[in-house]
DSSP file (Angstrom, degrees, kcal/mol; ACC not computed):
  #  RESIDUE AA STRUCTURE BP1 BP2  ACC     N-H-->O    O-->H-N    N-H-->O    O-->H-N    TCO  KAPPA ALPHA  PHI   PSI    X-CA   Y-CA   Z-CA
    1    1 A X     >        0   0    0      0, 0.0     4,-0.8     0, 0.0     6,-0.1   0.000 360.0 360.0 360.0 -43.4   17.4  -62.2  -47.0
    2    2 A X  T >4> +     0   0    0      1,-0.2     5,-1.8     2,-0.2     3,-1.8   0.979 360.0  48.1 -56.2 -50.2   17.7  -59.9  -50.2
    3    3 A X  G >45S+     0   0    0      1,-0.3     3,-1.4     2,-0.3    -1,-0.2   0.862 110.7  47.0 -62.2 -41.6   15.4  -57.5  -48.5
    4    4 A X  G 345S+     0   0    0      1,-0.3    -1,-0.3     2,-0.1    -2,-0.2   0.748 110.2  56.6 -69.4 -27.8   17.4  -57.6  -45.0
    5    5 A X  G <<5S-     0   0    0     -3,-1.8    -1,-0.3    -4,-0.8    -2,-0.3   0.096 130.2-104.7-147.5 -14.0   20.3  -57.1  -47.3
    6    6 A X  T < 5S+     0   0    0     -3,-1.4     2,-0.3     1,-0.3    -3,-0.2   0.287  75.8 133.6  85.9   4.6   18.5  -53.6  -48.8
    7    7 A X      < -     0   0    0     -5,-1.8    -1,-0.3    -6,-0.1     2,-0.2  -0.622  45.1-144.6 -85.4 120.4   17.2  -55.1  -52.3
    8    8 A X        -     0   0    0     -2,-0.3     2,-0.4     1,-0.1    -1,-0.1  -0.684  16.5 -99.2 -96.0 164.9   13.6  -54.3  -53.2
    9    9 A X        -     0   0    0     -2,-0.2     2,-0.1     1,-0.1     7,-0.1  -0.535  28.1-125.1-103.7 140.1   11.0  -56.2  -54.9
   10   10 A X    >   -     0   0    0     -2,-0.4     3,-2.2     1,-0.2    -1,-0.1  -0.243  25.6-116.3 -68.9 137.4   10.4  -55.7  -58.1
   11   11 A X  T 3  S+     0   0    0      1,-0.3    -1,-0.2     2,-0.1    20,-0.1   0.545 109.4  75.3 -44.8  13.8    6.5  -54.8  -58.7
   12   12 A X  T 3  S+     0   0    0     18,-0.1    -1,-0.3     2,-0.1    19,-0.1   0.880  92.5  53.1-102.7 -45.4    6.3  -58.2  -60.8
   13   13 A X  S <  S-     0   0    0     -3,-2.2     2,-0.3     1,-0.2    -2,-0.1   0.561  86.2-178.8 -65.0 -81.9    6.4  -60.3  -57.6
   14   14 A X        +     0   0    0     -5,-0.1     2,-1.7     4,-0.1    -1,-0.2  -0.934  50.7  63.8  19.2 -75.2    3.8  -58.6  -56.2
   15   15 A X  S >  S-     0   0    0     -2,-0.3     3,-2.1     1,-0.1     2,-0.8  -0.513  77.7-136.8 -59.5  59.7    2.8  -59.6  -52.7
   16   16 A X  T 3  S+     0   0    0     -2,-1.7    -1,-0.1     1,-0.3    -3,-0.0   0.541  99.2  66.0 -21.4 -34.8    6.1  -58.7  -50.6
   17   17 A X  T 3  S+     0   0    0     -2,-0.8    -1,-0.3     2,-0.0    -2,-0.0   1.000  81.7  96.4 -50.7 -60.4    5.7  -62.3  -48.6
   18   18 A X    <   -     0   0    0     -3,-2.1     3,-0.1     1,-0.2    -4,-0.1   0.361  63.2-161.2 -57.0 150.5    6.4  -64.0  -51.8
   19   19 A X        -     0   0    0      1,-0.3     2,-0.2    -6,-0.1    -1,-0.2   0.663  69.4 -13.2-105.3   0.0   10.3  -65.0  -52.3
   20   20 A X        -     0   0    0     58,-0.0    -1,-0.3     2,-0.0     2,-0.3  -0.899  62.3-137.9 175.9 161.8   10.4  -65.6  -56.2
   21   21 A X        -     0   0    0     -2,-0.2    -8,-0.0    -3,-0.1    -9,-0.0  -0.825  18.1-127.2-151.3 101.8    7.7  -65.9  -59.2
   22   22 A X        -     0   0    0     -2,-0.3     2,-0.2     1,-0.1    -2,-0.0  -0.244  34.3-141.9 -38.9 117.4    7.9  -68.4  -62.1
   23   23 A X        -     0   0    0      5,-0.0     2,-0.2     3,-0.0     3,-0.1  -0.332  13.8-155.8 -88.9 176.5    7.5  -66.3  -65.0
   24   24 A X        -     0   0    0      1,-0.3     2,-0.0    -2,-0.2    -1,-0.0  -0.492  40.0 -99.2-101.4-172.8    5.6  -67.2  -68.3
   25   25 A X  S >  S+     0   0    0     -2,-0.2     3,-3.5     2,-0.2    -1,-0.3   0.857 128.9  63.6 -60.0 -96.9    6.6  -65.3  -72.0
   26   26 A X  T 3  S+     0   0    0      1,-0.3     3,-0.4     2,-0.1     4,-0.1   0.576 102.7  36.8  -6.3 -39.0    4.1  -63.4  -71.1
   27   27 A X  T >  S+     0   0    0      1,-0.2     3,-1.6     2,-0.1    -1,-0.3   0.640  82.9 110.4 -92.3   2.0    5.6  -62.1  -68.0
   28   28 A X  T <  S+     0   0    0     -3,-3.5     3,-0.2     1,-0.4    -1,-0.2   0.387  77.3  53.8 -84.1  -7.9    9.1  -61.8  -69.5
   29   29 A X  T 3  S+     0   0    0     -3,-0.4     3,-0.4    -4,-0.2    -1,-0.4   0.835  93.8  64.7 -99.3 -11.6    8.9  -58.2  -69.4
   30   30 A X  S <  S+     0   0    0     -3,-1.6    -1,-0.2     1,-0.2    -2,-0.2   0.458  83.3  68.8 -71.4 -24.3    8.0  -57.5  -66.2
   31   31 A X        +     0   0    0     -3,-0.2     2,-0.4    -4,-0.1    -1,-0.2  -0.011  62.4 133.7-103.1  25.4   11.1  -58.6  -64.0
   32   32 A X        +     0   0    0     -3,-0.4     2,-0.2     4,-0.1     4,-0.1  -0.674  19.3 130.3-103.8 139.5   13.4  -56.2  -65.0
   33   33 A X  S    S-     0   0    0     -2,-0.4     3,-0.1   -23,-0.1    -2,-0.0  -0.754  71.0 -65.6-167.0 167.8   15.4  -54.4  -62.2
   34   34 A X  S    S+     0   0    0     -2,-0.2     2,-0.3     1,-0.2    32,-0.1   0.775 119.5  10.3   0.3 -72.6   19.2  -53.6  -61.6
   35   35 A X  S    S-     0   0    0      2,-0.0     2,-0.5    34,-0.0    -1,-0.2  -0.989  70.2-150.3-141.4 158.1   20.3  -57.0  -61.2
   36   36 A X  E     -a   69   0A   0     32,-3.3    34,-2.0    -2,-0.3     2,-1.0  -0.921   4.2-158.0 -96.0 128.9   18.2  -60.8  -62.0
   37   37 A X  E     -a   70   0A   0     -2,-0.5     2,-0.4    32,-0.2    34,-0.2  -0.981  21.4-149.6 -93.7 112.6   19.1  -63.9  -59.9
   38   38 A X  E     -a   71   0A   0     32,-3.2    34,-1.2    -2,-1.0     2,-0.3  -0.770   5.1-146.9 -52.5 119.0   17.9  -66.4  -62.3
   39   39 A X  E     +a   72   0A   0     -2,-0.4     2,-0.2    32,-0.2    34,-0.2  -0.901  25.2 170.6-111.6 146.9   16.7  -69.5  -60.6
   40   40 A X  E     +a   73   0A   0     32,-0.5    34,-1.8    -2,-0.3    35,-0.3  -0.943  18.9 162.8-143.4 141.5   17.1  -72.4  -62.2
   41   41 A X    >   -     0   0    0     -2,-0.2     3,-1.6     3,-0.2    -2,-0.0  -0.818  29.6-141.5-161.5 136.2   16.8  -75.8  -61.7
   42   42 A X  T 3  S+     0   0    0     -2,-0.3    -1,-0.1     1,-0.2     5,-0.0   0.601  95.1  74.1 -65.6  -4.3   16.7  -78.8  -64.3
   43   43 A X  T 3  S+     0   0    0     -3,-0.0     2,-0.9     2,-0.0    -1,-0.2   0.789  76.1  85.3 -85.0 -12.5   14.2  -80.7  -62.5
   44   44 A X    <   +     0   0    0     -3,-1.6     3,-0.4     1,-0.2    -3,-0.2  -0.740  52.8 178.9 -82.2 114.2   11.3  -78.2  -63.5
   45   45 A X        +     0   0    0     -2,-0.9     3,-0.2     1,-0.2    -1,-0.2   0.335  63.2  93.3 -88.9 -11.6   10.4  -79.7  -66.9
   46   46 A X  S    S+     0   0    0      1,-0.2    -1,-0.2     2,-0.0     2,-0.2   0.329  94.8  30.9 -71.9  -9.1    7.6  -76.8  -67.1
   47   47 A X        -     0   0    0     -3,-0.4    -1,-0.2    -5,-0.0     2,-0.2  -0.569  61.4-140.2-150.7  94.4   10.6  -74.7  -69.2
   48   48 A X     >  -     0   0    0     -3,-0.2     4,-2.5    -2,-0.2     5,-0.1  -0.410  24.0-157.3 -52.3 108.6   13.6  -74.8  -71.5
   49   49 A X  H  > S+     0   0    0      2,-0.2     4,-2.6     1,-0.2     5,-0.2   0.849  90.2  57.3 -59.6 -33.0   15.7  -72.3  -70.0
   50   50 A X  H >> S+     0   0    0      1,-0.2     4,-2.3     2,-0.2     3,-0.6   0.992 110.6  45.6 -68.5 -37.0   17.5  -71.8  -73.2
   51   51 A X  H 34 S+     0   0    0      1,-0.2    -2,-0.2     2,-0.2    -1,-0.2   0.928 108.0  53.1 -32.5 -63.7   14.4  -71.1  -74.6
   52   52 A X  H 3< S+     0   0    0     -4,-2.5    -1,-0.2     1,-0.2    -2,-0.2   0.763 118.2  36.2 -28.9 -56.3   13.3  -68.9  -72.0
   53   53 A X  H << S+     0   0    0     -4,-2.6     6,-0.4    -3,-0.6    -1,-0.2   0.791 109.0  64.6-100.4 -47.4   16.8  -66.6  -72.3
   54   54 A X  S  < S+     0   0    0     -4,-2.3    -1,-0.2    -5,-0.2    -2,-0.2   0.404  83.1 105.0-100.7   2.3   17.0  -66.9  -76.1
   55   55 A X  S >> S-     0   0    0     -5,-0.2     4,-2.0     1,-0.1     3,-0.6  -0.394  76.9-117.9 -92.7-167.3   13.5  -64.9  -76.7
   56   56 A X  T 34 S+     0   0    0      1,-0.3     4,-0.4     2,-0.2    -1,-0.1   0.942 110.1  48.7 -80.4 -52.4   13.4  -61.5  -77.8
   57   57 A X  T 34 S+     0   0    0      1,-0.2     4,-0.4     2,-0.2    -1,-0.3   0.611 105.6  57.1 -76.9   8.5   11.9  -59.9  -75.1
   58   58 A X  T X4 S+     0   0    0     -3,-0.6     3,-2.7    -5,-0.2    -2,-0.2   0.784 108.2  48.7 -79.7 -64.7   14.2  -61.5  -72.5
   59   59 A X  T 3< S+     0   0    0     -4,-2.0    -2,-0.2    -6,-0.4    -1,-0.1   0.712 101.4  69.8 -48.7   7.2   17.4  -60.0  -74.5
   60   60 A X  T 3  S+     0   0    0     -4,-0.4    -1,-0.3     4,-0.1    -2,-0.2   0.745  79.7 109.4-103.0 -30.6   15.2  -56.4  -74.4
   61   61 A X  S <> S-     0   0    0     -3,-2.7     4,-1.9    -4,-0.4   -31,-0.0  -0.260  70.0-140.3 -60.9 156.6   15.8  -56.1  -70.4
   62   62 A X  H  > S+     0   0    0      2,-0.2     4,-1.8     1,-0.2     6,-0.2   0.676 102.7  55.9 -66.4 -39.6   17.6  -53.9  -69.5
   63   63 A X  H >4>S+     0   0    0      2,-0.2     5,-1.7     1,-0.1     3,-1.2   0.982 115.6  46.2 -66.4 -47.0   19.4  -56.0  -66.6
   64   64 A X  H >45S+     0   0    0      1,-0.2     3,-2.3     2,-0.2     5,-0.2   0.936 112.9  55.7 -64.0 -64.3   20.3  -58.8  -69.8
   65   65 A X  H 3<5S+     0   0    0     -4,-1.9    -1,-0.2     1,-0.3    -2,-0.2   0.622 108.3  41.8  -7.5 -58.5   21.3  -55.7  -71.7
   66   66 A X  T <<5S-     0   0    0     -4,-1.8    -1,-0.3    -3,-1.2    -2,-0.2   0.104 111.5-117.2-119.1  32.4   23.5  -54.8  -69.2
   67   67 A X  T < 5S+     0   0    0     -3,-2.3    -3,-0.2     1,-0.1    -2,-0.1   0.633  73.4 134.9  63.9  41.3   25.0  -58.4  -68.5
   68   68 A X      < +     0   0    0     -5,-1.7   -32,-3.3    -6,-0.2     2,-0.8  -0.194  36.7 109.5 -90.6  26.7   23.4  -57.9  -64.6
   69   69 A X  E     +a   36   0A   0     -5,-0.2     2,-0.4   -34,-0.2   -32,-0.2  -0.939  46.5 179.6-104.0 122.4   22.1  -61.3  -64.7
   70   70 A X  E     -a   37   0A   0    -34,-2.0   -32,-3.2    -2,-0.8     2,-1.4  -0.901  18.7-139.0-134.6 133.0   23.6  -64.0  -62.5
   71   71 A X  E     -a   38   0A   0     -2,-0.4   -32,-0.2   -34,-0.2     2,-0.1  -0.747  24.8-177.8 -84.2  82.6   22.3  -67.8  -62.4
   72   72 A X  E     -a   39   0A   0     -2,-1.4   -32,-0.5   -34,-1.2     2,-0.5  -0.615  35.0 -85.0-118.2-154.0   22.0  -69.5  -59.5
   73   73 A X  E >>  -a   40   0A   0    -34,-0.2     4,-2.5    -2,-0.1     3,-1.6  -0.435  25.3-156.2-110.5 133.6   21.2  -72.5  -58.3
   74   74 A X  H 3> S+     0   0    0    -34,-1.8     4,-2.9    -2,-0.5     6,-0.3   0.946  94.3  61.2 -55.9 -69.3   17.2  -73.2  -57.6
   75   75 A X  H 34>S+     0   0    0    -35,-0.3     5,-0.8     1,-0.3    -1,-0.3   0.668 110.2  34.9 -55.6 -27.2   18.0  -75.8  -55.1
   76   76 A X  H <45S+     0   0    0     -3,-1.6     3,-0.5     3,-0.2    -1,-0.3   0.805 128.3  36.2 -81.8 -36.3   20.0  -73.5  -52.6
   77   77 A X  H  <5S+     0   0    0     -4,-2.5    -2,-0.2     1,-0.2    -3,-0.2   0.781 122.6  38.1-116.3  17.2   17.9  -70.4  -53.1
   78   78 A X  T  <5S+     0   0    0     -4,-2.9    -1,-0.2    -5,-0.3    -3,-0.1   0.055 140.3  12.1-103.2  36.8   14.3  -71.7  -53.6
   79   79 A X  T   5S+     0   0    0     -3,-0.5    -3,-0.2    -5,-0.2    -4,-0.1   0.440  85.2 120.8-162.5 -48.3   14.8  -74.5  -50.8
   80   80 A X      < +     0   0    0     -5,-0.8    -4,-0.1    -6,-0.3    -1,-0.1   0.145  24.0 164.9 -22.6 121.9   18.0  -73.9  -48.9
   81   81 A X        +     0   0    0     -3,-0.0     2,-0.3     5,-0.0    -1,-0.1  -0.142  48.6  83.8-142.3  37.4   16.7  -73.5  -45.2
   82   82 A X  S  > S-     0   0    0      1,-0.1     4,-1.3     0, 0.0     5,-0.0  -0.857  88.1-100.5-135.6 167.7   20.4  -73.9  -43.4
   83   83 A X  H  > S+     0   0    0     -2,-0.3     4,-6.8     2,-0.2     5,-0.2   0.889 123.5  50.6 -27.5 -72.1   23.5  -72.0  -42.4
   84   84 A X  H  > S+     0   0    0      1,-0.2     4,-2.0     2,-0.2    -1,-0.2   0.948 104.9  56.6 -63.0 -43.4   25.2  -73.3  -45.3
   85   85 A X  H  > S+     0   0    0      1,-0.2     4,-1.0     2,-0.2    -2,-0.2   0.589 110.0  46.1  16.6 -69.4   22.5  -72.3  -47.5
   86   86 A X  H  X S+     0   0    0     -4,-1.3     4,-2.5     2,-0.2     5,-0.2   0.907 107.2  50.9 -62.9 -60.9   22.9  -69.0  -46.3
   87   87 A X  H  X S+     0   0    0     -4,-6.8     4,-3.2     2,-0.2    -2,-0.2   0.942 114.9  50.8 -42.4 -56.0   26.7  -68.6  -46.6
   88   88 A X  H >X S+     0   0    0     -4,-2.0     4,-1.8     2,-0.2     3,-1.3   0.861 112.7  43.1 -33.8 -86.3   26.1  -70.0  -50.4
   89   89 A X  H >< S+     0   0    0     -4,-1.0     3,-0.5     1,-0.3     5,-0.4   0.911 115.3  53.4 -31.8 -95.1   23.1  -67.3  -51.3
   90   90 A X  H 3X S+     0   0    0     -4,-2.5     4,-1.3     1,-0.3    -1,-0.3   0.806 113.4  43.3 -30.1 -45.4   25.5  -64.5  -49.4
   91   91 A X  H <X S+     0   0    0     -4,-3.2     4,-2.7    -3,-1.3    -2,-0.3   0.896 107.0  56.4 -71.9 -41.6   28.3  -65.6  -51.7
   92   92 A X  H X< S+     0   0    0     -4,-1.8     3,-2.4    -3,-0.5     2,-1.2   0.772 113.1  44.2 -36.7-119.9   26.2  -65.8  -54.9
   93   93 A X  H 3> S+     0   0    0      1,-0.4     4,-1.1     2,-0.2    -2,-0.2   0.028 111.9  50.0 -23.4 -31.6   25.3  -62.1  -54.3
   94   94 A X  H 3X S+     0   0    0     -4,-1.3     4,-1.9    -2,-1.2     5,-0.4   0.894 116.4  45.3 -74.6 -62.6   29.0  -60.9  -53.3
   95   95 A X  H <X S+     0   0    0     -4,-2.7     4,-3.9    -3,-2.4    -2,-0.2   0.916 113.8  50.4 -54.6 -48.9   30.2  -62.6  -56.6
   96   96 A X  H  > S+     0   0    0      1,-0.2     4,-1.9     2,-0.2    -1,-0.2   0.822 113.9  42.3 -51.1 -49.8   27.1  -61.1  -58.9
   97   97 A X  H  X S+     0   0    0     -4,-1.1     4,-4.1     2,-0.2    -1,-0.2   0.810 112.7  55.1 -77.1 -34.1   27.6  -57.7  -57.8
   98   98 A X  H  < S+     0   0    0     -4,-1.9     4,-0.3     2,-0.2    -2,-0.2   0.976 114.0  43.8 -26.3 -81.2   31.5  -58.0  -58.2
   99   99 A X  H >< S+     0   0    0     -4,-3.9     3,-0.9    -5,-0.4    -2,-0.2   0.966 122.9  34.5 -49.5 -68.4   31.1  -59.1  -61.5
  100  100 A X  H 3< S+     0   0    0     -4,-1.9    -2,-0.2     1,-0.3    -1,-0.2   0.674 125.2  31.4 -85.1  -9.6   28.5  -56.6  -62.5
  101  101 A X  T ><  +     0   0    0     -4,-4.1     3,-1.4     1,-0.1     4,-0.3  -0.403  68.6 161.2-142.4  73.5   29.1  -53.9  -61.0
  102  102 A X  T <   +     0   0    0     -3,-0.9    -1,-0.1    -4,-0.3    -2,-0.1   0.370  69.3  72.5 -33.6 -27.3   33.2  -53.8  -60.6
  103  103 A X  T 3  S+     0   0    0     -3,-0.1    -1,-0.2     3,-0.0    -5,-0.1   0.558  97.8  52.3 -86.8 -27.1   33.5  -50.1  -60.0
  104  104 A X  S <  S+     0   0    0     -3,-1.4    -2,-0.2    -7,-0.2    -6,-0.1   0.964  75.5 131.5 -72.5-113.4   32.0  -50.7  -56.5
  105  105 A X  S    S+     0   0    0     -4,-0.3     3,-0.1     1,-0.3    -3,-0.0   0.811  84.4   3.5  72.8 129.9   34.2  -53.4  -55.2
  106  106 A X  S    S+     0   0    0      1,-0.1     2,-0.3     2,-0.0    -1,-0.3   0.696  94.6 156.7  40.2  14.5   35.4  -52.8  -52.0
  107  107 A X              0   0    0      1,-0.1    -2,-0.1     0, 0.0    -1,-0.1  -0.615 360.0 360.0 -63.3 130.6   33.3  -49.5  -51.8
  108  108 A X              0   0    0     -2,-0.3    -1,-0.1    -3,-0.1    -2,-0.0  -0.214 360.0 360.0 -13.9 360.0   32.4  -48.3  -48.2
């Protein structure tokens, strides 16, 4: 949908099929782009998000930097396979860019 939507993938996903990539530390520098959706979801027990957000090299992107990160929620957009789903995901994306890049807003 991001793609349909004109958003390209950043070279850290690699493989263009793929729809999102759990990062490591390790990878934490790589995802950096315009804007992040964070997926999140408290049932993955593989990560402390505050952890995650609170290292060094997270606060070094540029998108964190420049407060282009928007959270939403792992269960609508790593699973969500409906209408509603969709609308949700579309709305996230309206709100994030609203938010981060205000100047835009109703731009043509």
């Amino acid at each position: 949908m991001l793609q349909e939507l004109g958003f390209a993938h950043n070279t850290t996903q690699g493989i263009e099929d793929e729809s999102f990539v759990r990062l490591s530390r390790e990878d934490l520098a790589g995802p950096d782009g315009d804007v992040i959706f964070l997926i999140h979801n408290a049932a993955w027990r593989n990560a402390s998000k505050e952890t995650f957000m609170n290292d060094r090299l997270w606060s070094q992107l540029e998108a964190m930097q420049q407060g282009a990160v928007c959270e939403v929620a792992g269960d609508v957009w790593s699973s969500g396979r409906s209408l509603l789903a969709t609308q949700q995901i579309l709305q996230d994306i309206q709100a994030c860019l609203a938010r981060t890049f205000p100047q835009t807003e109703g731009a043509e």
